[in-house]
C-alpha positions as CSV (number, residue, x, y, z in Angstrom):
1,X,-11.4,-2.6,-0.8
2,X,-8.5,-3.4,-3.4
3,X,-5.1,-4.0,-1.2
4,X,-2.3,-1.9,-1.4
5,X,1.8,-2.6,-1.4
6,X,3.4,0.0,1.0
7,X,7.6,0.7,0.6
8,X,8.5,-1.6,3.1
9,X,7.9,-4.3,0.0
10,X,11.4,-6.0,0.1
11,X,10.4,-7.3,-3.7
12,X,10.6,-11.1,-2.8
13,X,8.3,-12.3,-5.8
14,X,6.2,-14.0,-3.6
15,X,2.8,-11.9,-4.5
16,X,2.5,-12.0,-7.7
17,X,2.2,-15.4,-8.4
18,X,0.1,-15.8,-5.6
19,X,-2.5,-13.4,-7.8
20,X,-5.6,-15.0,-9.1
21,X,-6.9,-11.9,-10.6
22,X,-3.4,-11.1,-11.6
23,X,-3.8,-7.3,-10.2
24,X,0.0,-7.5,-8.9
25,X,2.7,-6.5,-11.5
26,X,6.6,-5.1,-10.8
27,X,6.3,-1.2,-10.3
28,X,9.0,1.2,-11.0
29,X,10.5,0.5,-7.8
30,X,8.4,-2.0,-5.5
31,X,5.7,-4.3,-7.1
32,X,1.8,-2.6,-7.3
33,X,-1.7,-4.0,-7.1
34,X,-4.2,-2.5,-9.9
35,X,-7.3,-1.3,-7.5
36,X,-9.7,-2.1,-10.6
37,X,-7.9,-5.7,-10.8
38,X,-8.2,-6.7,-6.8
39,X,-10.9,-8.3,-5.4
40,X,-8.9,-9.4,-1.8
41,X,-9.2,-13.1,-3.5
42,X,-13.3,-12.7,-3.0
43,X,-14.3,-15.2,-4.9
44,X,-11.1,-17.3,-5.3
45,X,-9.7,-18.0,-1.5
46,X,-11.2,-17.0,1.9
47,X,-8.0,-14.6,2.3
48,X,-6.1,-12.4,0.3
49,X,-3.2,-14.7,-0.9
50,X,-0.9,-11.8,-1.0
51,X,-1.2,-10.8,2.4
52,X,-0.8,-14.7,3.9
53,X,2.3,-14.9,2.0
54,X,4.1,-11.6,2.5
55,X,7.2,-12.0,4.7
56,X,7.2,-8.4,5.8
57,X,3.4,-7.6,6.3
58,X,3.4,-4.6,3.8
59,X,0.2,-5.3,2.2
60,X,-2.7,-3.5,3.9
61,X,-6.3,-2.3,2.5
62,X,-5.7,0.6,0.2
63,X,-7.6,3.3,2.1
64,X,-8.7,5.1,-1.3
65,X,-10.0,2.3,-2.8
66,X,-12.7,0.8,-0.1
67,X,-15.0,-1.8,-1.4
68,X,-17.8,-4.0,0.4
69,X,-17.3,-7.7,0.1
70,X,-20.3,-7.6,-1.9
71,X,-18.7,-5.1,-4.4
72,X,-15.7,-7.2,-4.4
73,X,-17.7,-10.3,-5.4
74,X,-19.5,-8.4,-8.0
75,X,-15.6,-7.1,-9.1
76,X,-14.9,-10.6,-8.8
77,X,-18.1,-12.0,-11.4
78,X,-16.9,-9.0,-14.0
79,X,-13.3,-10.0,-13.9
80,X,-14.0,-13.5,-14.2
81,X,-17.3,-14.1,-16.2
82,X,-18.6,-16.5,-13.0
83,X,-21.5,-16.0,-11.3
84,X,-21.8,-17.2,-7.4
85,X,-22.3,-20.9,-6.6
């Protein structure tokens, strides 16, 4: 499942930083995560880094993008070029 910023973002900066896969970029009004980009941090922290950080809790799985964890780790390998360790 890739996460997904509702319009309750308040556009405090924190997220996108936080990105490892960087999925997060400023949208035409709020900031947006690329589905094909987030892996919910699987394979980089045990949380999404997004979520932990968000001051307003406006970050919630993206119902039209749902993803096992196993699909997210396999996501994750693509992006990245790692295998599991």
């Amino acid at each position: 499942m890739a996460l997904l910023i509702t319009d309750e973002c308040i556009n405090c900066d924190v997220c996108e930083p936080a990105c490892p896969n960087l999925a997060i970029s400023m949208g035409p009004e709020i900031y947006e995560i690329d589905p094909a980009l987030c892996t919910e941090c699987v394979g980089h922290f045990d949380e999404p880094q997004c979520v932990s950080l968000c001051p307003v809790a406006c970050i919630p799985i993206d119902p039209q993008h749902q993803e096992s964890r196993e699909q997210l780790q396999a996501k994750f390998e693509r992006l990245t070029g790692k295998s599991p360790v």
